[in-house]
N, C-alpha and C positions, 0 to 999 in steps of 0.2 A: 654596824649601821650603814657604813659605806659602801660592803658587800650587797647588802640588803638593798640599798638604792639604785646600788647598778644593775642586777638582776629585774630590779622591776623596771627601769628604764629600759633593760634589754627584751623583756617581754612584751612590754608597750608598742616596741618600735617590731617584735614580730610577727604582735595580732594586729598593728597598720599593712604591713608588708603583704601580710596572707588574705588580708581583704583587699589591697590594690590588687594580688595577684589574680584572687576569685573574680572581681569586677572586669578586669583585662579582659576576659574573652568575651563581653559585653562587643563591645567594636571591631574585632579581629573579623570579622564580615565583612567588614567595611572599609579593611585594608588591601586586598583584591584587587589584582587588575581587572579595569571595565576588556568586556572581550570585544569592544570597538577600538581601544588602546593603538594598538600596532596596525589594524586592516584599515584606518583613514589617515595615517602619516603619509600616504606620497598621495590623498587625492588634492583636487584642484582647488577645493577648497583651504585645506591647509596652507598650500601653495599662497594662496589670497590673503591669508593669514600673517605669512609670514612677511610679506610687502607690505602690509600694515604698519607692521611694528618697524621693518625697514625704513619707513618713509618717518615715521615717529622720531627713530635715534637720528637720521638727517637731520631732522626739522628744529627736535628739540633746544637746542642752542642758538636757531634764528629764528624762531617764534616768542614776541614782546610783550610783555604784561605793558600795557600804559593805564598811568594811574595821573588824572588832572585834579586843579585846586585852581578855585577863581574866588577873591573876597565881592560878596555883594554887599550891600543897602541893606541895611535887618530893621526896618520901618517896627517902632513897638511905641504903644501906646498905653500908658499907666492909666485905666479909669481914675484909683486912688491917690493918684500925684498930689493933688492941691486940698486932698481932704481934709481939713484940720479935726476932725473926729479920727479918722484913720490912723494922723499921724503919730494923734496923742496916745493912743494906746499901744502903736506896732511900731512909733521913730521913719524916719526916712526911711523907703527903701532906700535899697544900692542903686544905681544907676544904670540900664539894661545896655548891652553892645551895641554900638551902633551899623556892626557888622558881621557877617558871618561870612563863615567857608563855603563854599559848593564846592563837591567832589565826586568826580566821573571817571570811567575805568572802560577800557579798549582792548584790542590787540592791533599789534603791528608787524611787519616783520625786515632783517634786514637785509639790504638792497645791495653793501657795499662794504668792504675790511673795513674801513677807516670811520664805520660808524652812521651812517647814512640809512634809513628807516621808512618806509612808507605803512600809510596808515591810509583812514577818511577823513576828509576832514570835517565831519560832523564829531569825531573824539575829541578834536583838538582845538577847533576853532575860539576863538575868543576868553581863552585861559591862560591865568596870572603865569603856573607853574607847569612843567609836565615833567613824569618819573617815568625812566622806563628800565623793567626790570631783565634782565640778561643773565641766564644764567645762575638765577638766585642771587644777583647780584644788581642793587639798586643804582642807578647813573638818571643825573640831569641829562633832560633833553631839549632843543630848541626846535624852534619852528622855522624853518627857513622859506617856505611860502604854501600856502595852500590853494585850491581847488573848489569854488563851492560847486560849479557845473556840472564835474565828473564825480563830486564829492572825494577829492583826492589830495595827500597832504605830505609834505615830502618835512621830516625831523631828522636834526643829527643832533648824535653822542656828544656833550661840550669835553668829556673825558679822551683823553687820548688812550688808544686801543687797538687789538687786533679783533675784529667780530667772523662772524660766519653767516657769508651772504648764502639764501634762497638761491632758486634755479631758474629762471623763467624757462615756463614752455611758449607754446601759439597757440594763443586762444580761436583763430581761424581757422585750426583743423578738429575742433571739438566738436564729438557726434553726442546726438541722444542717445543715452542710454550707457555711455563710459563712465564708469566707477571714478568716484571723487573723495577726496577724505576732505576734511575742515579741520584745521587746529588752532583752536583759542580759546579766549577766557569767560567762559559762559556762565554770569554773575561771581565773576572772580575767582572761578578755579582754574586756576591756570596751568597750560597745557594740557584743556581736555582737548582729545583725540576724537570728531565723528565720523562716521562714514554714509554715500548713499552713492545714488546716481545725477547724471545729466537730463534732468526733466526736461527741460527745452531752452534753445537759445535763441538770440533775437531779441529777447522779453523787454517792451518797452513800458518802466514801472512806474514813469514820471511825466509825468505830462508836458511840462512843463520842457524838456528836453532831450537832444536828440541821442542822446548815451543808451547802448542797450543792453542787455543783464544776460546773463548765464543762469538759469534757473535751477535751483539741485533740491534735494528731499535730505543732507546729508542736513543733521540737527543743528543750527544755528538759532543764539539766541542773545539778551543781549549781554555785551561785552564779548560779544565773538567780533563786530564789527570792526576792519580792520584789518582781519586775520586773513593768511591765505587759503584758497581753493585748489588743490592739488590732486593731479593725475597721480595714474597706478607705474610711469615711468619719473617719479616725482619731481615733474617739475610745475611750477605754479601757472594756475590757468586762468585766475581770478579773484581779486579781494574780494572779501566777503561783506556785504553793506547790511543788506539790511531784509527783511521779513515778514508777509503775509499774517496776521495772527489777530483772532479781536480779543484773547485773554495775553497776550503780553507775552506769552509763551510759544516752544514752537511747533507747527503745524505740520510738517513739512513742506513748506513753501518759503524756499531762501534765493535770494538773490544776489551774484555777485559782479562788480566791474569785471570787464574780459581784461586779459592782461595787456593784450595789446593797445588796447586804450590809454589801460593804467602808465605801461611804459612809454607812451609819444607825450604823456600829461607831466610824469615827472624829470624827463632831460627836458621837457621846456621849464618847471617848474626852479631847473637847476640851473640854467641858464639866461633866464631872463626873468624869474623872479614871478614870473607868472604864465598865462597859459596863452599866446597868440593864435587867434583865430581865425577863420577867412569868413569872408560874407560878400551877398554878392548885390544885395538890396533889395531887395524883397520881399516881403509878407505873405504867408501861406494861408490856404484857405484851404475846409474840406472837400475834397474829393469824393460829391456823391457819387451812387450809381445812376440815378438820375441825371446827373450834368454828365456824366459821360455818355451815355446812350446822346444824349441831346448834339453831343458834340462830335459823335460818329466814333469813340474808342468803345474797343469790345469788350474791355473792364475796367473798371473804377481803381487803376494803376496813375501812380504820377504824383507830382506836385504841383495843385492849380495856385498857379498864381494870386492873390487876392488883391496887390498894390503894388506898386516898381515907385522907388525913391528915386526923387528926382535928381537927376546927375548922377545917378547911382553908377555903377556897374553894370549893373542889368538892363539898367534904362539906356546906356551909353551902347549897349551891346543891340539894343533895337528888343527886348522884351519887353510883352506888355504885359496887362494885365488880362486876368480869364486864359492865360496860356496854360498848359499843361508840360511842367517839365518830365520828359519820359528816361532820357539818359544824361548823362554826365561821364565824358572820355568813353563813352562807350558800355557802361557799367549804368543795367536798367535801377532803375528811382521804382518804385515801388508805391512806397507812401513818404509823408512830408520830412519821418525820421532818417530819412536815407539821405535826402536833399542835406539835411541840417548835418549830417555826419561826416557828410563826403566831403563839402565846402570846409565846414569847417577844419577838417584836418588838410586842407589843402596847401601846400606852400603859399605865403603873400605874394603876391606880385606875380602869381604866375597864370595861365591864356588855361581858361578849357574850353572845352567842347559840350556845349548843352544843343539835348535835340530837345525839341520841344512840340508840342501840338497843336496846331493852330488852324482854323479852318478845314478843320477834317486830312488839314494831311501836315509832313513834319517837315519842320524848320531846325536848320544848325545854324548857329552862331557861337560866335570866340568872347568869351567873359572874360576879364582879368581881374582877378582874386584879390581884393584889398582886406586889409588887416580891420576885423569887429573894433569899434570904436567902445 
């Protein structure tokens, strides 16, 4: 009997055999090399390629999942609280929380061995908790000062640590059209990997202020915010904020702080706990082309003055109002976001040189730069 069982076990297993063998040559087609295989290994694309994944294995270790928790107010209203019919037949409810979670998620990346992390500070601002994730490895983080202006946020590791800092490049010598990758957590996968171009720089996406953007098409979306913008020499050219989109998704239209910004924002943010700005007294107005023809300039360039505070700087410098600032140290003013940039990143307390326009021809005078109140 136990002959008999082996044999037919042994027969079982060699009418499976002879049908995976018969099926086998089903796919044997399909194991061939493609005859593109070997003739695109040395072209320039591959080449591209392989910087890709280069800038990846760098990156991957100082690019930061952040994951925030804020307890709010959970406002709940029982219709059937006092209902003594309700109560009689379902008891008391329980009593509903008077609180709940909120919980938001980022990238960052870091800045410095010892733990030091720059981010936006639209991730971080106004949150109980922040985690940030390293490595597959979760560590508290603290906030040690933020940025709402630049939108910029300087966190350190409370863990003692050795990390692996980013590379900064110069965001001042990025051209249109230089390949960019983005690496962050696009609705929470973290360490996706994009690619595009430099669509245009300059981009000013805020009205409200004079900070201006790096535009890229490389895929950002959210919870990339945060994350760096990175050259094909990998080093970082720009956090990545924030995006164009009326579906919430992305378009290709992203924008990021230049780096150069980002780094004068965070040694100040390190050092004095916040961001010291210069200003010079003045109120901007726009710059038709109308009031320029009227005022004898050959384009609608400059900063028109709209109002000079009194005892200001400006006022003290002999600026009035309806002037047209054209330079500063010598570096043409364009529109009012140049004015707002240059000042502001100016040293306190230090002399410049505004030409300005005034009765159809131009006027210098010496400002001295006080510290935004």
């Amino acid at each position: 009997m136990k002959i008999k069982t082996i044999l037919y076990a042994v027969c079982i297993t060699a009418i499976f055999s002879v049908t995976a063998a018969k099926a086998e040559p089903f796919l044997n087609e399909t194991g061939r090399d493609s005859p593109l295989k070997n003739d695109n290994r040395n072209s320039p694309v591959y080449e591209l390629q392989k910087t890709f994944q280069k800038i990846y294995e760098l990156y991957k270790n100082s690019v930061v999942f952040i994951s925030t928790e804020k307890t709010i107010s959970a406002r709940y209203y029982d219709p059937f609280r006092d209902d003594p019919i309700f109560r009689e037949f379902f008891g008391r409810r329980p009593n509903m929380p008077d609180t709940q979670k909120k919980k938001g998620l980022g990238t960052g990346f870091i800045i410095s061995s010892d733990g030091y992390i720059c981010t936006n500070h639209h991730v971080v601002a106004n949150m109980d908790a922040v985690t940030v994730r390293v490595n597959n490895k979760d560590y508290a983080a603290s906030l040690v000062s933020s940025d709402q202006f630049t939108d910029i946020a300087l966190l350190k590791i409370t863990d003692s640590g050795k990390f692996t800092p980013v590379y900064f490049g110069n965001s001042d010598t990025v051209k249109i059209g230089d390949m960019a990758v983005a690496i962050g957590n696009p609705f929470g996968l973290d360490k996706t990997i994009t690619t595009g171009v430099i669509s245009a720089t300059g981009r000013h996406v805020m009205n409200d202020t004079g900070v201006s953007h790096i535009q890229t098409d490389a895929s950002i979306n959210m919870g990339n915010s945060g994350g760096p913008l990175i050259n094909l020499d990998g080093e970082v050219i720009g956090v990545n904020r924030m995006i164009y989109s009326s579906t919430g998704g992305n378009l290709g239209i992203g924008f990021a702080i230049p780096i150069n910004t980002v780094r004068d924002t965070l040694i100040q943010l390190k050092k004095y706990g916040k961001v010291r700005r210069g200003y010079i007294g003045v109120q901007i107005s726009p710059l038709t082309l109308e009031f320029a023809k009227e005022r004898g300039l050959l384009k609608p360039e400059g900063a028109l003055i709209g109002s000079v505070e009194k005892d200001g700087p400006a006022d003290r410098a002999g600026l009035r109002m309806s002037d047209v600032i054209i330079r500063i140290d010598g570096t043409t003013i364009v529109d009012y976001t140049d004015l707002v940039s240059i000042v502001g990143r100016s040293d306190i307390g230090k002399s410049v040189q505004i030409t300005a326009w005034r009765d159809r021809r131009e006027i210098t005078v010496s400002v001295i730069v006080k510290e935004r109140p």
